[in-house]
DOGU-681992 format. One record per residue (C-alpha): residue in three letters; chain; x, y, z. Coordinates in steps of 0.02 Angstrom, whole numbers, padded with zeros to 5 digits. Last residue first. Example, Ala and Ser with C-alpha at 12.3 -4.5 7.8 and 13.67 -1.06 7.14 Angstrom:
DOGU-681992
+------+-------+--------+--------+--------+
: rest : kette :     px :     py :     pz :
+------+-------+--------+--------+--------+
:  ser :     A :  00684 : -00053 :  00357 :
:  ala :     A :  00615 : -00225 :  00390 :
+------+-------+--------+--------+--------+
This chain:
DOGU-681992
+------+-------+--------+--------+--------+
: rest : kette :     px :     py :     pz :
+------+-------+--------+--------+--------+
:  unk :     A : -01660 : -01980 : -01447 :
:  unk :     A : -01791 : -01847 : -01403 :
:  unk :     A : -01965 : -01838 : -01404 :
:  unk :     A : -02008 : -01968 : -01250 :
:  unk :     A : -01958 : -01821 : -01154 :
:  unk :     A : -01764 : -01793 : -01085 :
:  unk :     A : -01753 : -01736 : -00882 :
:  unk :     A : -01659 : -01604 : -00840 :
:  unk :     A : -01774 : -01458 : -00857 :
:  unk :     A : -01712 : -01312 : -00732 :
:  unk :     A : -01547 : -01346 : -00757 :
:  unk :     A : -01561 : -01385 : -00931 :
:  unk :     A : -01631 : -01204 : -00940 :
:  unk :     A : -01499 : -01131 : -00856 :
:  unk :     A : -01354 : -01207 : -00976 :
:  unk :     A : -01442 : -01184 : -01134 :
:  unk :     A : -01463 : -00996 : -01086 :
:  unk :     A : -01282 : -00978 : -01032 :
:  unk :     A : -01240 : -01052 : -01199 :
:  unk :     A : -01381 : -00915 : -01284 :
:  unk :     A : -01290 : -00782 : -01193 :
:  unk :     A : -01115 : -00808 : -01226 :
:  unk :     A : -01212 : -00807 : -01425 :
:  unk :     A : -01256 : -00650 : -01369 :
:  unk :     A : -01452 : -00584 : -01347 :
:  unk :     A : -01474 : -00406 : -01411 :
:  unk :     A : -01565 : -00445 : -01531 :
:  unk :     A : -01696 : -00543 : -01439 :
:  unk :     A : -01715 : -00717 : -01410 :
:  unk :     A : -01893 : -00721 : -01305 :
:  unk :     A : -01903 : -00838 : -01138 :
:  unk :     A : -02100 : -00871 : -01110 :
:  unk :     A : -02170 : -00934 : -00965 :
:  unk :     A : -02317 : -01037 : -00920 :
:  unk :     A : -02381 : -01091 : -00748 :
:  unk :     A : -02253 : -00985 : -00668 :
:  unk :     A : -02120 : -01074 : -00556 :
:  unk :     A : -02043 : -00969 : -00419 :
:  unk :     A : -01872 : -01023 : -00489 :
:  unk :     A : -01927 : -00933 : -00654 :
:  unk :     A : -01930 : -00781 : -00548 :
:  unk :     A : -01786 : -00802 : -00464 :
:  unk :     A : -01679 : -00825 : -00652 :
:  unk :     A : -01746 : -00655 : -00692 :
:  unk :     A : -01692 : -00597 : -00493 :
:  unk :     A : -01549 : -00676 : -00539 :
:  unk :     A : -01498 : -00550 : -00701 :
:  unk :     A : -01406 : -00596 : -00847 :
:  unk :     A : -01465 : -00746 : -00918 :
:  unk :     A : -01635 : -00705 : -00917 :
:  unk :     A : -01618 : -00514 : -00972 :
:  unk :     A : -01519 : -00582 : -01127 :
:  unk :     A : -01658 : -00722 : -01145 :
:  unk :     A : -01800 : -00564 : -01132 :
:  unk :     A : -01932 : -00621 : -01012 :
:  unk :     A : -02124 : -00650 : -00992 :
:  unk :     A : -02181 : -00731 : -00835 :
:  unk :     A : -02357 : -00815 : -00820 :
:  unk :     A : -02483 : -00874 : -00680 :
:  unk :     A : -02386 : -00789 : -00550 :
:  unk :     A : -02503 : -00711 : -00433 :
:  unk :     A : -02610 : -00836 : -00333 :
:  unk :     A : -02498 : -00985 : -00320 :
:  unk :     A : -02326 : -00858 : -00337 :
:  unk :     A : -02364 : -00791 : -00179 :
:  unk :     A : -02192 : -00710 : -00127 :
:  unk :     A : -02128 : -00713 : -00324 :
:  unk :     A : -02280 : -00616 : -00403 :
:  unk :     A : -02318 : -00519 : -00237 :
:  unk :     A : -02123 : -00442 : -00244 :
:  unk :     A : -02142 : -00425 : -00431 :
:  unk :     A : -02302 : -00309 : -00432 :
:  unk :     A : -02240 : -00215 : -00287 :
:  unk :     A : -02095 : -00179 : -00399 :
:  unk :     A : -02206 : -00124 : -00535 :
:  unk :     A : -02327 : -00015 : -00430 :
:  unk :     A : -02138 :  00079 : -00403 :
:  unk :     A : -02104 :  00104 : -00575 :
:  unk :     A : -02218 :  00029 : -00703 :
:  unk :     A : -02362 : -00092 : -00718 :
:  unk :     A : -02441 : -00207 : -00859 :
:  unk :     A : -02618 : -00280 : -00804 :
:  unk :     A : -02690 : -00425 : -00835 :
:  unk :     A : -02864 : -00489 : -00908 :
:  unk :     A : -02935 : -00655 : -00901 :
:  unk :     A : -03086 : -00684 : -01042 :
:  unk :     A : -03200 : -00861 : -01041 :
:  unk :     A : -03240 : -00885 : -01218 :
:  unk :     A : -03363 : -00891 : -01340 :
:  unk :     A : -03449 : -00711 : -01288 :
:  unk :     A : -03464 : -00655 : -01455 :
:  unk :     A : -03349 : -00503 : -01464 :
:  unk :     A : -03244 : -00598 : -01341 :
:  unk :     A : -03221 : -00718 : -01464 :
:  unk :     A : -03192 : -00608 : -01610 :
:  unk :     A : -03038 : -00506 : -01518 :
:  unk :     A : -02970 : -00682 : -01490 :
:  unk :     A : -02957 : -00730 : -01661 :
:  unk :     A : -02904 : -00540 : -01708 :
:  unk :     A : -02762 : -00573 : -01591 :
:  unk :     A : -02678 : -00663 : -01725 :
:  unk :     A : -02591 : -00529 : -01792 :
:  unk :     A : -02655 : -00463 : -01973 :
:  unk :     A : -02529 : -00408 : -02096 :
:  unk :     A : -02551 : -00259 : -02179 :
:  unk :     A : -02390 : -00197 : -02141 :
:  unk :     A : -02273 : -00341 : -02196 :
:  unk :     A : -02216 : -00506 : -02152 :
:  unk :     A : -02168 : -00600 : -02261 :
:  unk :     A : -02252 : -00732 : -02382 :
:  unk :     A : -02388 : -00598 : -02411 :
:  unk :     A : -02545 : -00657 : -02497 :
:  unk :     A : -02633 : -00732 : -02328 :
:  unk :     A : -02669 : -00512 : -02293 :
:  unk :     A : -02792 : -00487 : -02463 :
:  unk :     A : -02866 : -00642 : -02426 :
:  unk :     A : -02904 : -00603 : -02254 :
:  unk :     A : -02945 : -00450 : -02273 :
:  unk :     A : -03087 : -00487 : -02404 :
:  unk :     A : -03135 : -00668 : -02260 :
:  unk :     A : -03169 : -00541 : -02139 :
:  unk :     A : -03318 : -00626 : -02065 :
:  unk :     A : -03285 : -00803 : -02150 :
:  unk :     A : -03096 : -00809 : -02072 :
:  unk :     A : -03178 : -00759 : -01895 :
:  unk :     A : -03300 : -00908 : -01920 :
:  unk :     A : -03137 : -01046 : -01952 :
:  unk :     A : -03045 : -00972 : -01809 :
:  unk :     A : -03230 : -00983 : -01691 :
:  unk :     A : -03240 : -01170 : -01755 :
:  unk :     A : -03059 : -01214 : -01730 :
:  unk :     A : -03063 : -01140 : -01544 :
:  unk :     A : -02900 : -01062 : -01488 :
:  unk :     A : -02807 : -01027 : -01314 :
:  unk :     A : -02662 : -00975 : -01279 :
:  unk :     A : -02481 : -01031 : -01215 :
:  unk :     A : -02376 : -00866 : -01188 :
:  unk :     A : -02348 : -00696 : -01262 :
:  unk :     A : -02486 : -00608 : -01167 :
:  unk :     A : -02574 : -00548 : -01328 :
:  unk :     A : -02645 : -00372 : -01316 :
:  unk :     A : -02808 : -00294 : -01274 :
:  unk :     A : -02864 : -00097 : -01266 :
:  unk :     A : -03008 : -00177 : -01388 :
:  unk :     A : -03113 : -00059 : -01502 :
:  unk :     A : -03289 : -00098 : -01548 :
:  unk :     A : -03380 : -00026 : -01698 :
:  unk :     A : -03438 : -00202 : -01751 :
:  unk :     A : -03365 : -00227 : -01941 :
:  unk :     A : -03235 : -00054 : -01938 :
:  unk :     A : -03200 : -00065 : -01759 :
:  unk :     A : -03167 : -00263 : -01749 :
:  unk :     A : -03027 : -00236 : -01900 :
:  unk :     A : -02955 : -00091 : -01821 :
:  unk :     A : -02908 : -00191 : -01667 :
:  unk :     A : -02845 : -00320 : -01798 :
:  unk :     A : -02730 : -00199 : -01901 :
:  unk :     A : -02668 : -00119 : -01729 :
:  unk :     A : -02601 : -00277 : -01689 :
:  unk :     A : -02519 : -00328 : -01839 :
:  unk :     A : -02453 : -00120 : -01827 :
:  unk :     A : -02393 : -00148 : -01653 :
:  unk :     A : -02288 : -00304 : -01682 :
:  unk :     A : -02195 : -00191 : -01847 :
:  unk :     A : -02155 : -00060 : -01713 :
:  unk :     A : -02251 :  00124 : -01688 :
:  unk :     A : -02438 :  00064 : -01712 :
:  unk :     A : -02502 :  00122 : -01546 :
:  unk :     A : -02620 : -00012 : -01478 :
:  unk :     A : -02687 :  00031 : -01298 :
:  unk :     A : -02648 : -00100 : -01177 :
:  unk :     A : -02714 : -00208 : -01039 :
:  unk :     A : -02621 : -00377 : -01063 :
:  unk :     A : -02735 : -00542 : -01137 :
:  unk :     A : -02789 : -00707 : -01054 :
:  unk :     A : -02912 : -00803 : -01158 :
:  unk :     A : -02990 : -00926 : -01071 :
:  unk :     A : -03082 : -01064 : -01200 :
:  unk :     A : -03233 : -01108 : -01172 :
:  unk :     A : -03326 : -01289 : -01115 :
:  unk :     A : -03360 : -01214 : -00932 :
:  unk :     A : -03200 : -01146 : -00922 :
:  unk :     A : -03054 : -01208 : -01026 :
:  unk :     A : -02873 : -01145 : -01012 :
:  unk :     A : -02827 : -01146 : -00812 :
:  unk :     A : -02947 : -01285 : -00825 :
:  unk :     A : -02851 : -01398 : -00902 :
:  unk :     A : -02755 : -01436 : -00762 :
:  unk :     A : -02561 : -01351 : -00738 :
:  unk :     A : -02410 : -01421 : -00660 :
:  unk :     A : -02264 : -01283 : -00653 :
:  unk :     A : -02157 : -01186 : -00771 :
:  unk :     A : -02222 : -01242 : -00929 :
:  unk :     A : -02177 : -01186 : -01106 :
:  unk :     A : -02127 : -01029 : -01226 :
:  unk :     A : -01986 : -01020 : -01331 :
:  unk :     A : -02050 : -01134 : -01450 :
:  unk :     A : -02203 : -01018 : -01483 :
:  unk :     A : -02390 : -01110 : -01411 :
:  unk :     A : -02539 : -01127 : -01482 :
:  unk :     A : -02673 : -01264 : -01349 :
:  unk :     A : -02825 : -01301 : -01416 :
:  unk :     A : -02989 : -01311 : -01421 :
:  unk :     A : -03105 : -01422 : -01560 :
:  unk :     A : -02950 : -01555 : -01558 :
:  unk :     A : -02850 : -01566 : -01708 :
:  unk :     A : -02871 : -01720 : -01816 :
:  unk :     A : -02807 : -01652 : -01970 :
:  unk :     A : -02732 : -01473 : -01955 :
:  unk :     A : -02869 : -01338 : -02041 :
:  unk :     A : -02868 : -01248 : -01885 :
:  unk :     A : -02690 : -01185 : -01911 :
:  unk :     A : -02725 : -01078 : -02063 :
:  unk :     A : -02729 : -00911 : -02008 :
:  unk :     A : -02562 : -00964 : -01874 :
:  unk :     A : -02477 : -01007 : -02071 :
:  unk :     A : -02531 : -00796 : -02125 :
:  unk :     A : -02450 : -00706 : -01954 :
:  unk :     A : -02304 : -00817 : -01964 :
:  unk :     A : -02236 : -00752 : -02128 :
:  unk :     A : -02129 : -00861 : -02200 :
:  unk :     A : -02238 : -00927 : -02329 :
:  unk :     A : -02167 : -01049 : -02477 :
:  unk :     A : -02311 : -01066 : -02533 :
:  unk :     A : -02458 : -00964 : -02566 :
:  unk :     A : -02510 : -01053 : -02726 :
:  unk :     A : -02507 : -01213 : -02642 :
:  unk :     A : -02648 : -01182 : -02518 :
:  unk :     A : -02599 : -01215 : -02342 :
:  unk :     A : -02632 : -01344 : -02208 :
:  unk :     A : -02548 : -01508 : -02289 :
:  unk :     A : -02447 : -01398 : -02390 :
:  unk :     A : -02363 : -01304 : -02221 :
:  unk :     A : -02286 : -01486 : -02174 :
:  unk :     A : -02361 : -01572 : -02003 :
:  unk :     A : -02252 : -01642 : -01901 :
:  unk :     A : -02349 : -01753 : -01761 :
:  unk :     A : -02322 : -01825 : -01565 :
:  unk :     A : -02419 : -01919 : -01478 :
:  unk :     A : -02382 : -02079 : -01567 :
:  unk :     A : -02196 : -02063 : -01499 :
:  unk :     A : -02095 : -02113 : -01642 :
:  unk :     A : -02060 : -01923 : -01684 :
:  unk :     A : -01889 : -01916 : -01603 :
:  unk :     A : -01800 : -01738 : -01599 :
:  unk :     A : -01605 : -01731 : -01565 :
:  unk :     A : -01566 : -01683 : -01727 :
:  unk :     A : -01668 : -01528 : -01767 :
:  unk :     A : -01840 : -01558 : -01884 :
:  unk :     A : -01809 : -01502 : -02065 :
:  unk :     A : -01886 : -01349 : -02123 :
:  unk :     A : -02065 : -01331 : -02158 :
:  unk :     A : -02146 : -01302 : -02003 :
:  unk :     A : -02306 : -01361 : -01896 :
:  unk :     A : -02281 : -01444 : -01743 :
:  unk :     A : -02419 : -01543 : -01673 :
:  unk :     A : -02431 : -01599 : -01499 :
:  unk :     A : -02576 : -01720 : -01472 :
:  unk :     A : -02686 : -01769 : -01298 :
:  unk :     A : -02615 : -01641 : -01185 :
:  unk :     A : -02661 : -01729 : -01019 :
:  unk :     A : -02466 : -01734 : -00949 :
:  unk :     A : -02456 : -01564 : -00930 :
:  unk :     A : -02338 : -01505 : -00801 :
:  unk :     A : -02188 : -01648 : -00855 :
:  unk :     A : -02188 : -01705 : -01034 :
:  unk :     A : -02237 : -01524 : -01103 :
:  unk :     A : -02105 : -01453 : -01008 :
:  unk :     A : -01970 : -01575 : -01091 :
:  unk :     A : -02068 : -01512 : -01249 :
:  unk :     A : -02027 : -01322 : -01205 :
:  unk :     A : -01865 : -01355 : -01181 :
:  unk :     A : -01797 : -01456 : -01320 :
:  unk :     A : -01909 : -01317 : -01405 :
:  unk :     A : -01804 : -01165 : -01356 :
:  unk :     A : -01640 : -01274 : -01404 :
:  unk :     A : -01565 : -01107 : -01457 :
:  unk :     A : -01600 : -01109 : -01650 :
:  unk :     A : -01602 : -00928 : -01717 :
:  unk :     A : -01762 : -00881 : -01849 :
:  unk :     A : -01822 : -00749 : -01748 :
:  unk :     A : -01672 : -00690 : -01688 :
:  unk :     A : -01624 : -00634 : -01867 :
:  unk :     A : -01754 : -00507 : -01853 :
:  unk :     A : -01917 : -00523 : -01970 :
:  unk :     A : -01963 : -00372 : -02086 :
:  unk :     A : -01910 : -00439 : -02256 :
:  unk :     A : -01893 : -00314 : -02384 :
:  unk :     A : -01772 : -00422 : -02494 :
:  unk :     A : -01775 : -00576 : -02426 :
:  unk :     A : -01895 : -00688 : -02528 :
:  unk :     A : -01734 : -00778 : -02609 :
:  unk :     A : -01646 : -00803 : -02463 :
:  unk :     A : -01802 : -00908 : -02388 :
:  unk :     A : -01762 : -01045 : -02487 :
:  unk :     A : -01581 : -01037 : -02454 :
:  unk :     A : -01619 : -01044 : -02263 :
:  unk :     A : -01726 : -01196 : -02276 :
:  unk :     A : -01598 : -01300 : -02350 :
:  unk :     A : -01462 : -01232 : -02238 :
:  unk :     A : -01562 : -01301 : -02080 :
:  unk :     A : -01498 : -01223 : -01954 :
:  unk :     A : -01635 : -01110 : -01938 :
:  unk :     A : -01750 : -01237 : -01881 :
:  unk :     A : -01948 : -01166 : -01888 :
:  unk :     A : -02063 : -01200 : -01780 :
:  unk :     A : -02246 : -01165 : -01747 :
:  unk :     A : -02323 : -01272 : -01619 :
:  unk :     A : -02482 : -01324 : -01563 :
:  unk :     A : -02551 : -01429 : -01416 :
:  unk :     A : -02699 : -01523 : -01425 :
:  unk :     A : -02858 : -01549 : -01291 :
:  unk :     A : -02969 : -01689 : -01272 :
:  unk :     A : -03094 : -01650 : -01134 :
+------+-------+--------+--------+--------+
């Protein structure tokens, strides 16, 4: 099965961009950390290049300028500018939540694929069907009730109440925060079913409260039975530590993902252990309270772990 790989990325040190974006600013609800460079897709591409060899296209959709080091004369690999996907009048958009709406109109994207953060890649050699079972996608999601206390929350919250209100069913569901899993066709119906919210939500170039998260996509899918659904739980205290000691002592049957703070990463060994252990995906989230000491000890780790360039760099 032909399967793509999607990014969203945005350099912020590219000045360019960054003076664009000053003058939507006021009332903006994204951190700085979300917008700070750390080499998080160096990383994820070397990643890319060594556990998953089958992905068929990477696409990386942004429009800021592409860091130094990258190399886009591999034919695998594409840059795709937010006009080619997005209506004009909406642009510029800095609001992830409305360019991830859009993402199945990219040209030549496979029917499933692959979404994927910068800061998130591979730990370990995975086969397609960790994603795709029996022609569906697997969406993996955390057992959670939405409380809309944080920005995050309230995204999420809009699209839980968004399956209640059109098919009175609520989902205790959220995101895992690592590679998932999308169909183009099942984006493109969701879009149709809501398409009032929708339209009313793709008109904010940042992020605000009536934004609607992503998880809505997979929300739908379940709702219809299109894809394959994994569920994990989140545990605390002592079930926690138990929780750990399996994920790191069997890591073949209990680590399929590790999700970690870059300040926590740097800082602690057992953090650094776990990634050791090799998940099949990972994420490493700036944060913050991450340092710039602790984005150099970042670099430094993670070039430890992934040594080796791609065919994407100079």
């Amino acid at each position: 099965m032909d399967i793509d790989l999607v990014y969203l990325y945005v350099n912020g040190n590219d000045e360019k961009w960054y003076e664009r974006r000053k003058q939507y600013m006021i009332g903006d609800k994204n951190a700085n950390c979300r917008f700070r460079d750390n080499g998080e897709l160096l990383f994820s591409l070397r990643s890319v290049d060594k556990y998953v060899p089958w992905i068929r296209n990477i696409y990386i959709v942004t429009d800021s300028e592409m860091p130094d080091w990258f190399d886009a004369s591999d034919g695998r690999i594409h840059v795709i500018d937010h006009k080619t996907i997005m209506p004009e009048e909406i642009l510029p958009c800095y609001n992830s939540n409305v360019i991830e709406s859009y993402l199945y109109n990219i040209p030549g994207l496979s029917e499933i694929f692959l979404y994927l953060n910068d800061d998130c890649f591979f730990g370990n050699y995975v086969s397609q069907d960790f994603f795709v079972k029996d022609g569906k996608p697997v969406t993996r999601m955390v057992k959670e009730h939405v409380i809309p206390d944080t920005y995050y929350k309230r995204a999420l919250y809009n699209s839980v109440q968004l399956m209640k209100s059109h098919f009175n069913i609520e989902y205790d569901l959220v995101p895992w925060h690592n590679a998932e899993v999308f169909s183009k066709t099942e984006m493109e119906n969701c879009i149709k079913e809501f398409q009032n919210e929708f339209d009313a939500a793709r008109k904010q170039r940042l992020r605000s409260d009536q934004d609607i998260q992503k998880s809505i996509f997979q929300y739908y899918m379940i709702s219809r039975e299109t894809c394959t659904l994994k569920i994990y739980e989140r545990y605390h205290g002592l079930r926690n530590a138990l929780d750990f000691f399996l994920r790191v002592s069997f890591p073949k049957k209990f680590l399929d993902y590790a999700d970690i703070l870059m300040d926590s990463f740097v800082r602690y060994h057992r953090m650094q252990f776990l990634l050791s252990r090799k998940p099949k995906v990972a994420c490493i989230n700036d944060s913050e309270g991450t340092t710039e000491e602790d984005t150099q000890k970042y670099k430094e780790l993670m070039q430890k772990f992934f040594p080796k360039k791609s065919p994407f760099e100079k």
